[in-house]
C-alpha positions as CSV (number, residue, x, y, z in Angstrom):
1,X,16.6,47.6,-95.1
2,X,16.0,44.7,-92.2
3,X,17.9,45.3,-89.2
4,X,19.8,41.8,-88.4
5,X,22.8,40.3,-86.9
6,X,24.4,36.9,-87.4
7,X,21.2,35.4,-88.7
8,X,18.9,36.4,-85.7
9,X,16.0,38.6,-85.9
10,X,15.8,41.1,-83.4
11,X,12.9,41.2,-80.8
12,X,10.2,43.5,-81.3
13,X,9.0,45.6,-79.1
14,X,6.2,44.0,-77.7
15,X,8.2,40.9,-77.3
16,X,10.2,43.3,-75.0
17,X,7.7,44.6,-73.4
18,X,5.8,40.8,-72.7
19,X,9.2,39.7,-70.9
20,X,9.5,42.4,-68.7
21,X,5.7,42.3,-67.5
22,X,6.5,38.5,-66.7
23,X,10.0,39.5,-64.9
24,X,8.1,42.0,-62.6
25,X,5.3,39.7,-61.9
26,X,8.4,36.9,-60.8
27,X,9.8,39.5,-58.5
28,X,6.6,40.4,-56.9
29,X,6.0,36.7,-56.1
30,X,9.7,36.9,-55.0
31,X,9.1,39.7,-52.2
32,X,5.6,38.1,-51.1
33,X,6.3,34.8,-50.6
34,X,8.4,35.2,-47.2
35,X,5.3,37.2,-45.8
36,X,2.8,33.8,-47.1
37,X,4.7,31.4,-45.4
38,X,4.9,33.5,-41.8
39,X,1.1,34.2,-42.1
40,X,0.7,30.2,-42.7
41,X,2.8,29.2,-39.7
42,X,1.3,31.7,-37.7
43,X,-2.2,30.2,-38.3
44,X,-1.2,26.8,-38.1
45,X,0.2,27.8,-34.8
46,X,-2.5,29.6,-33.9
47,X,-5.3,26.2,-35.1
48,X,-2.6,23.9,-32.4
49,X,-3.5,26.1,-28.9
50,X,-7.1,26.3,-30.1
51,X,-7.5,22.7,-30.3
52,X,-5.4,20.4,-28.2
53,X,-4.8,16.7,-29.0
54,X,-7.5,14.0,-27.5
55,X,-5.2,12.5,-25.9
56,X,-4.4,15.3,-24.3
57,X,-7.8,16.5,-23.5
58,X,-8.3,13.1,-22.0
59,X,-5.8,13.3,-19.4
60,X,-6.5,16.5,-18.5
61,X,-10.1,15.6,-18.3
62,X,-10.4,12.3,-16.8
63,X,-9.7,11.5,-13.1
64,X,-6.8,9.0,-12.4
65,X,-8.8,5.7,-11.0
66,X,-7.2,3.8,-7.9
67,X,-5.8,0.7,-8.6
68,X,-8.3,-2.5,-8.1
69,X,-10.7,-0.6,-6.1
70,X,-13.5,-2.6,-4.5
71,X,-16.6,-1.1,-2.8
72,X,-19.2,-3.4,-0.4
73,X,-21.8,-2.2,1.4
74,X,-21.8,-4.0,5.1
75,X,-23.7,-4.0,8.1
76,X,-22.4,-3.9,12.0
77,X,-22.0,-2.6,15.3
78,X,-20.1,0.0,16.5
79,X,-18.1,-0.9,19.1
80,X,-15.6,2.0,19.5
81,X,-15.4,5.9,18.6
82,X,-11.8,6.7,18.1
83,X,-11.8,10.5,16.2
84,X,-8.5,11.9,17.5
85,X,-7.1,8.5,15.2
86,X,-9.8,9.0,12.7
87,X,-11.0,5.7,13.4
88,X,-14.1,3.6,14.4
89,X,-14.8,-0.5,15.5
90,X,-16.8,-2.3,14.5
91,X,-17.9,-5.7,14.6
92,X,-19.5,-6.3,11.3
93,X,-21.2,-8.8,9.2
94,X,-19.7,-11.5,7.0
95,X,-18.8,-9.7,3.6
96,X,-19.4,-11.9,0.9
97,X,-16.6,-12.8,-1.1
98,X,-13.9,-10.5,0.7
99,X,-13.8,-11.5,4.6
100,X,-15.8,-13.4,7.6
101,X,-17.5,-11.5,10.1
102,X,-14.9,-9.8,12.8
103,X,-14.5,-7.2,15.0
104,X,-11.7,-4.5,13.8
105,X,-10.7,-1.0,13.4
106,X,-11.8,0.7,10.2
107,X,-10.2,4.5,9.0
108,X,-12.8,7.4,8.0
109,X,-12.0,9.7,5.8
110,X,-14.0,12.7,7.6
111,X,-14.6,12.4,11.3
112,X,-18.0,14.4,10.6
113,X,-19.1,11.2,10.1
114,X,-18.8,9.6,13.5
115,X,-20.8,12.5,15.3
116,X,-23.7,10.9,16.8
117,X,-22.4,7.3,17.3
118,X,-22.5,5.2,20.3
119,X,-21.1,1.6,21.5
120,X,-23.8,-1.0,20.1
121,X,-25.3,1.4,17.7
122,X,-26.5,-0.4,14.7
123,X,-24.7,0.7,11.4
124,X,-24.2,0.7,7.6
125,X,-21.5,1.5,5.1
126,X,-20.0,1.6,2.7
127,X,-16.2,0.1,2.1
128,X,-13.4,0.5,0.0
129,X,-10.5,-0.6,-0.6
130,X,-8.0,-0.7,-3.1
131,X,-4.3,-2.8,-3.0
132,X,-2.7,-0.4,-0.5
133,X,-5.4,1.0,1.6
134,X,-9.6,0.9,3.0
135,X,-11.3,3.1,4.8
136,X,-15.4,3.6,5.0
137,X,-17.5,6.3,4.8
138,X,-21.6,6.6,4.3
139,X,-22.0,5.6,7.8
140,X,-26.0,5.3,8.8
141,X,-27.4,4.7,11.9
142,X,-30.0,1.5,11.8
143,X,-32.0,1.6,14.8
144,X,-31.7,2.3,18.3
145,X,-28.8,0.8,20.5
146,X,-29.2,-2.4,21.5
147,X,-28.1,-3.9,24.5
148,X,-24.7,-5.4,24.4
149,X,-24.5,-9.6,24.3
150,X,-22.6,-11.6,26.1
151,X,-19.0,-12.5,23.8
152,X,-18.5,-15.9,23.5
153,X,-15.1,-16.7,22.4
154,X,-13.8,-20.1,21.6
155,X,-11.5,-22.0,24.0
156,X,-8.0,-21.3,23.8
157,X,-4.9,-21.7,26.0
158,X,-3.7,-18.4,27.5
159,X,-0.9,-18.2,29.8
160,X,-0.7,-15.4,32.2
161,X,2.4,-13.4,31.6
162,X,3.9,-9.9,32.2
163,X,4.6,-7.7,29.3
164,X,8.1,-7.5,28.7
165,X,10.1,-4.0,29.3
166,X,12.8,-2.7,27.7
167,X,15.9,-4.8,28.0
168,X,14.0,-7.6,29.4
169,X,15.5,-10.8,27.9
170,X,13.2,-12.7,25.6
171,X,12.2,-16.0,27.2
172,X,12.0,-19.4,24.9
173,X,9.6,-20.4,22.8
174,X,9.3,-23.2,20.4
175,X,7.6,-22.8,16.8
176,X,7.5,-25.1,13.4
177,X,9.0,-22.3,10.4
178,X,7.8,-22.3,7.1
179,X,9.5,-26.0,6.0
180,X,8.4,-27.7,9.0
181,X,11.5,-26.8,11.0
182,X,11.1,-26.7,14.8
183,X,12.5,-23.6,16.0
184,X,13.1,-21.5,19.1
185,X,12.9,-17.7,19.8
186,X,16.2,-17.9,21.7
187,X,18.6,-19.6,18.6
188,X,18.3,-15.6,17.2
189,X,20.9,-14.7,20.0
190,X,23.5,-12.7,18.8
191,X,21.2,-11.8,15.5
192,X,19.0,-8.2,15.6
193,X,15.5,-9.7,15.7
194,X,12.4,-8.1,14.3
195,X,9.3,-10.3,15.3
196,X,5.2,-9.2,14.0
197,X,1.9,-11.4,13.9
198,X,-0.6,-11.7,11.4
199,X,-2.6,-14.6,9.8
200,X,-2.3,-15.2,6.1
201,X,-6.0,-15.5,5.6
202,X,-6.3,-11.5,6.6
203,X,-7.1,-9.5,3.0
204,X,-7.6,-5.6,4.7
205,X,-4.6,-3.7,2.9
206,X,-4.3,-1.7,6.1
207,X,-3.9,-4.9,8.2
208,X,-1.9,-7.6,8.1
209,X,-0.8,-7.5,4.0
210,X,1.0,-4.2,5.5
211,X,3.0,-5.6,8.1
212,X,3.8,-8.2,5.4
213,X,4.8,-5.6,3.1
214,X,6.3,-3.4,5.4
215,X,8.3,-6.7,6.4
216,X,9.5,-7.0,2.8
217,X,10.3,-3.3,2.1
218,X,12.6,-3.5,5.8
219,X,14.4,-6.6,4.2
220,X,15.3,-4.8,0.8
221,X,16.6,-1.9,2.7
222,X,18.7,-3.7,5.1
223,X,19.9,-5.8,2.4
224,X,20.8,-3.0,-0.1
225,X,22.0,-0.9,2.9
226,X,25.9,0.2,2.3
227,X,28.3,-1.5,5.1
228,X,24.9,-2.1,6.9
229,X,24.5,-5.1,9.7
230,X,24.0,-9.1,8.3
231,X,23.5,-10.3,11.5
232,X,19.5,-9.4,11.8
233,X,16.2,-11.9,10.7
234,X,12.6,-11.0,10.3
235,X,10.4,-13.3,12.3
236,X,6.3,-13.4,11.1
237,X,4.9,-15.5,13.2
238,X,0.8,-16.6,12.2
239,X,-2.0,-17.2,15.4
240,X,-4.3,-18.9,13.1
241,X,-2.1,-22.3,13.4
242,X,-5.2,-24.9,12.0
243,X,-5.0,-22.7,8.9
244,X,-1.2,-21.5,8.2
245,X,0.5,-24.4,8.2
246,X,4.1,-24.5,7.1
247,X,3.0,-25.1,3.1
248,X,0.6,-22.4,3.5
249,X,3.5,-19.8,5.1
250,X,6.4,-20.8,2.8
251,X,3.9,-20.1,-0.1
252,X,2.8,-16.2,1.5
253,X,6.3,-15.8,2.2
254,X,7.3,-16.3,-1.2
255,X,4.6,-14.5,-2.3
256,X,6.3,-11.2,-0.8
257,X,9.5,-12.4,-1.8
258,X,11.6,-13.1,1.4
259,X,14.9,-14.1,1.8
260,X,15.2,-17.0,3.4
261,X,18.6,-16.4,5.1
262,X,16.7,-13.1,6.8
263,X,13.3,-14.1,7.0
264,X,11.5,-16.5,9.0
265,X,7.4,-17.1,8.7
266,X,6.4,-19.7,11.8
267,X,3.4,-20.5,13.3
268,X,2.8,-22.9,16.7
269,X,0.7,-24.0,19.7
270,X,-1.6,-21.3,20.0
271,X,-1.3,-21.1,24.0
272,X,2.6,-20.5,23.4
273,X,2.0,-17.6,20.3
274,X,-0.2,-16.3,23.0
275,X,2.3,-15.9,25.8
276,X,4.6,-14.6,23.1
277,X,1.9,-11.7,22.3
278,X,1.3,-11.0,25.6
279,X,4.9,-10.1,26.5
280,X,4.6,-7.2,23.5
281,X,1.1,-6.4,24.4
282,X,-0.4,-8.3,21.6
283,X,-4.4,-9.2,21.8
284,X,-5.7,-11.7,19.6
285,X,-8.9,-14.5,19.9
286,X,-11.0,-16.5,17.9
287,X,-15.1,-16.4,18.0
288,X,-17.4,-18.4,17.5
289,X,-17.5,-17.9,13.5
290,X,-13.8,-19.1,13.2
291,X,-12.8,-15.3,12.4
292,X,-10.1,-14.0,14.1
293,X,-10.1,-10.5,16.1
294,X,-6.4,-8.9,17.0
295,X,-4.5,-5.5,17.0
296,X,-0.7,-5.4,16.0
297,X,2.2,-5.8,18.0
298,X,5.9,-5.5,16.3
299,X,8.9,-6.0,18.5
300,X,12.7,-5.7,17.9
301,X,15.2,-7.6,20.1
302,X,18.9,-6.7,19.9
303,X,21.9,-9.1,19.5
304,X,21.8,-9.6,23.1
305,X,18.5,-11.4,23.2
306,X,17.0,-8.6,25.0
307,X,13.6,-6.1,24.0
308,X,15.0,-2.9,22.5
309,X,11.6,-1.6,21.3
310,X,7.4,-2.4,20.3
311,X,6.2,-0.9,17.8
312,X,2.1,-0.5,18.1
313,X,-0.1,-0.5,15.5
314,X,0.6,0.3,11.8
315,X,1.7,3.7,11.8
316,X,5.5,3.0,11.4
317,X,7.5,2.8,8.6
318,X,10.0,0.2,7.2
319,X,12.8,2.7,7.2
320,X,11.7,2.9,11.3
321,X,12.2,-0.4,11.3
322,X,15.2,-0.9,9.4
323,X,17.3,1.8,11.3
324,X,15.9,-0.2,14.9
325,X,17.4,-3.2,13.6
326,X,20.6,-1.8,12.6
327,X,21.1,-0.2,16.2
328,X,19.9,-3.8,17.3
329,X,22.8,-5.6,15.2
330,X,25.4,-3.8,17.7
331,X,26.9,-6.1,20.2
């Protein structure tokens, strides 16, 4: 007699037997797969430190390039050895499609390099210079010393005048401003006054594009200074006059974005720019070539019209500058 409930057959044995082989083989799956899926990550994670991405590989691998660096090779003659300032002049050639022959200052990188060198020893090297800075190296001797030539500068009006000393009042001078405006260095009285030289034509980022810059950075500090001072101006004034006239300065001004309420760019007669250097210890004078030779002079004059301070050279910085002016502003 069959064995049956309510219509339904019962299993067999082996049907018994099938399910439970497929219920263990389920549970097995069920206890193994955690330990699949951390072996997985684990060498996934392991393949990512092995082999880093190309873009990083690149930037670790690749040198960071200066920004629009140019490199000439020039000719010259040394004119001074400088290696306590890591510096040597030289009068050098014409380089093509950069600057016209002059005599100036250039940095070196390693003072190793001017062991050996003399005044009117013929050189190479090499140049570079990028938006913000120059400097030479690969200096090579080219001959023996030759003897030195007689300098022949072009005519120019120089009046003989004594450098000014601190709290010396500034004397007058007249000069045409950047929108043909005749002005004078005396209508600045009661105003802190910031004056520097350059000429527009200038490209060496160490020369004057950073006094022109350092101008700039001065003004946005003094402008964005809390309760600072408003009664100060930035004169530039150019000594290449037949050159920077007032078109060309409102242009360069503009170009380093001045404020015309605070900043000034002028140019004049050259005999009266002169004079002005000299009281500040400025040298400047054009050769034969029509290039233009000079060092840097930057004065500040206080609301009383009289010298609080020079700055010489280029090795200040705009927030020296800025905190001159402010002590300046005082009445």
């Amino acid at each position: 007699m069959s064995s049956s409930l309510s219509g339904v057959d019962a299993p067999s044995p082996s049907s018994r037997e099938e399910r439970a082989g497929r219920g263990a083989i389920v549970g097995s799956w069920s206890q193994c797969l955690p330990i699949i899926l951390v072996f997985c990550l684990a060498v996934s994670l392991l393949s990512a430190c092995k082999k880093p991405s190309s873009s990083a590989s690149n930037s670790a691998g690749l040198p960071a390039q200066s920004t629009n660096e140019r490199i000439f090779q020039v000719e010259g003659i040394v004119k001074a050895i400088r290696p306590s300032r890591k510096e040597i002049e030289i009068k050098h050639q014409a380089i093509p499609g950069y600057m016209p022959a002059m005599t100036m200052p250039f940095d070196v990188k390693d003072t190793n390099e001017l062991t050996g060198l003399k005044p009117e020893q013929p050189i190479s090297f090499r140049l570079t210079v990028t938006d913000t800075d120059g400097w030479i190296d690969n200096i090579r001797k080219l001959g023996p010393i030759a003897e030195a030539p007689v300098e022949v500068s072009s005519p120019q009006l120089v009046r003989a005048v004594d450098p000014l000393k601190v709290g010396d009042p500034l004397p007058e001078y007249r000069l045409t401003n950047q929108f043909g405006h005749t002005i004078t260095t005396t209508q600045f009285k009661g105003q802190a006054l910031a004056i520097t030289f350059l000429f527009t034509r200038c490209p060496f980022p160490t020369f004057c594009p950073r006094l022109a810059n350092d101008f700039a950075e001065t003004q946005e500090k003094l402008l964005t200074l809390p309760a600072g001072p408003t009664n100060w101006q930035l004169l530039t004034i150019s000594f290449d006059p037949q050159f920077d006239r007032p078109a060309v300065l409102k242009a360069y001004a503009e170009a380093h974005h001045y404020d015309s309420k605070h900043s000034t760019f002028a140019t004049g007669d050259l005999g009266d720019i002169s004079a002005l250097g000299d009281l500040f210890g400025l040298a400047f004078w054009h050769d034969s070539t029509g290039s233009i030779t000079h060092n840097m002079r930057t004065a500040v004059i206080d609301a009383n019209g009289r010298l609080q301070k020079v700055f010489e050279g280029k090795d200040w910085t705009s927030a020296e500058l800025a905190a001159e002016i402010v002590k300046a502003a005082k009445p």
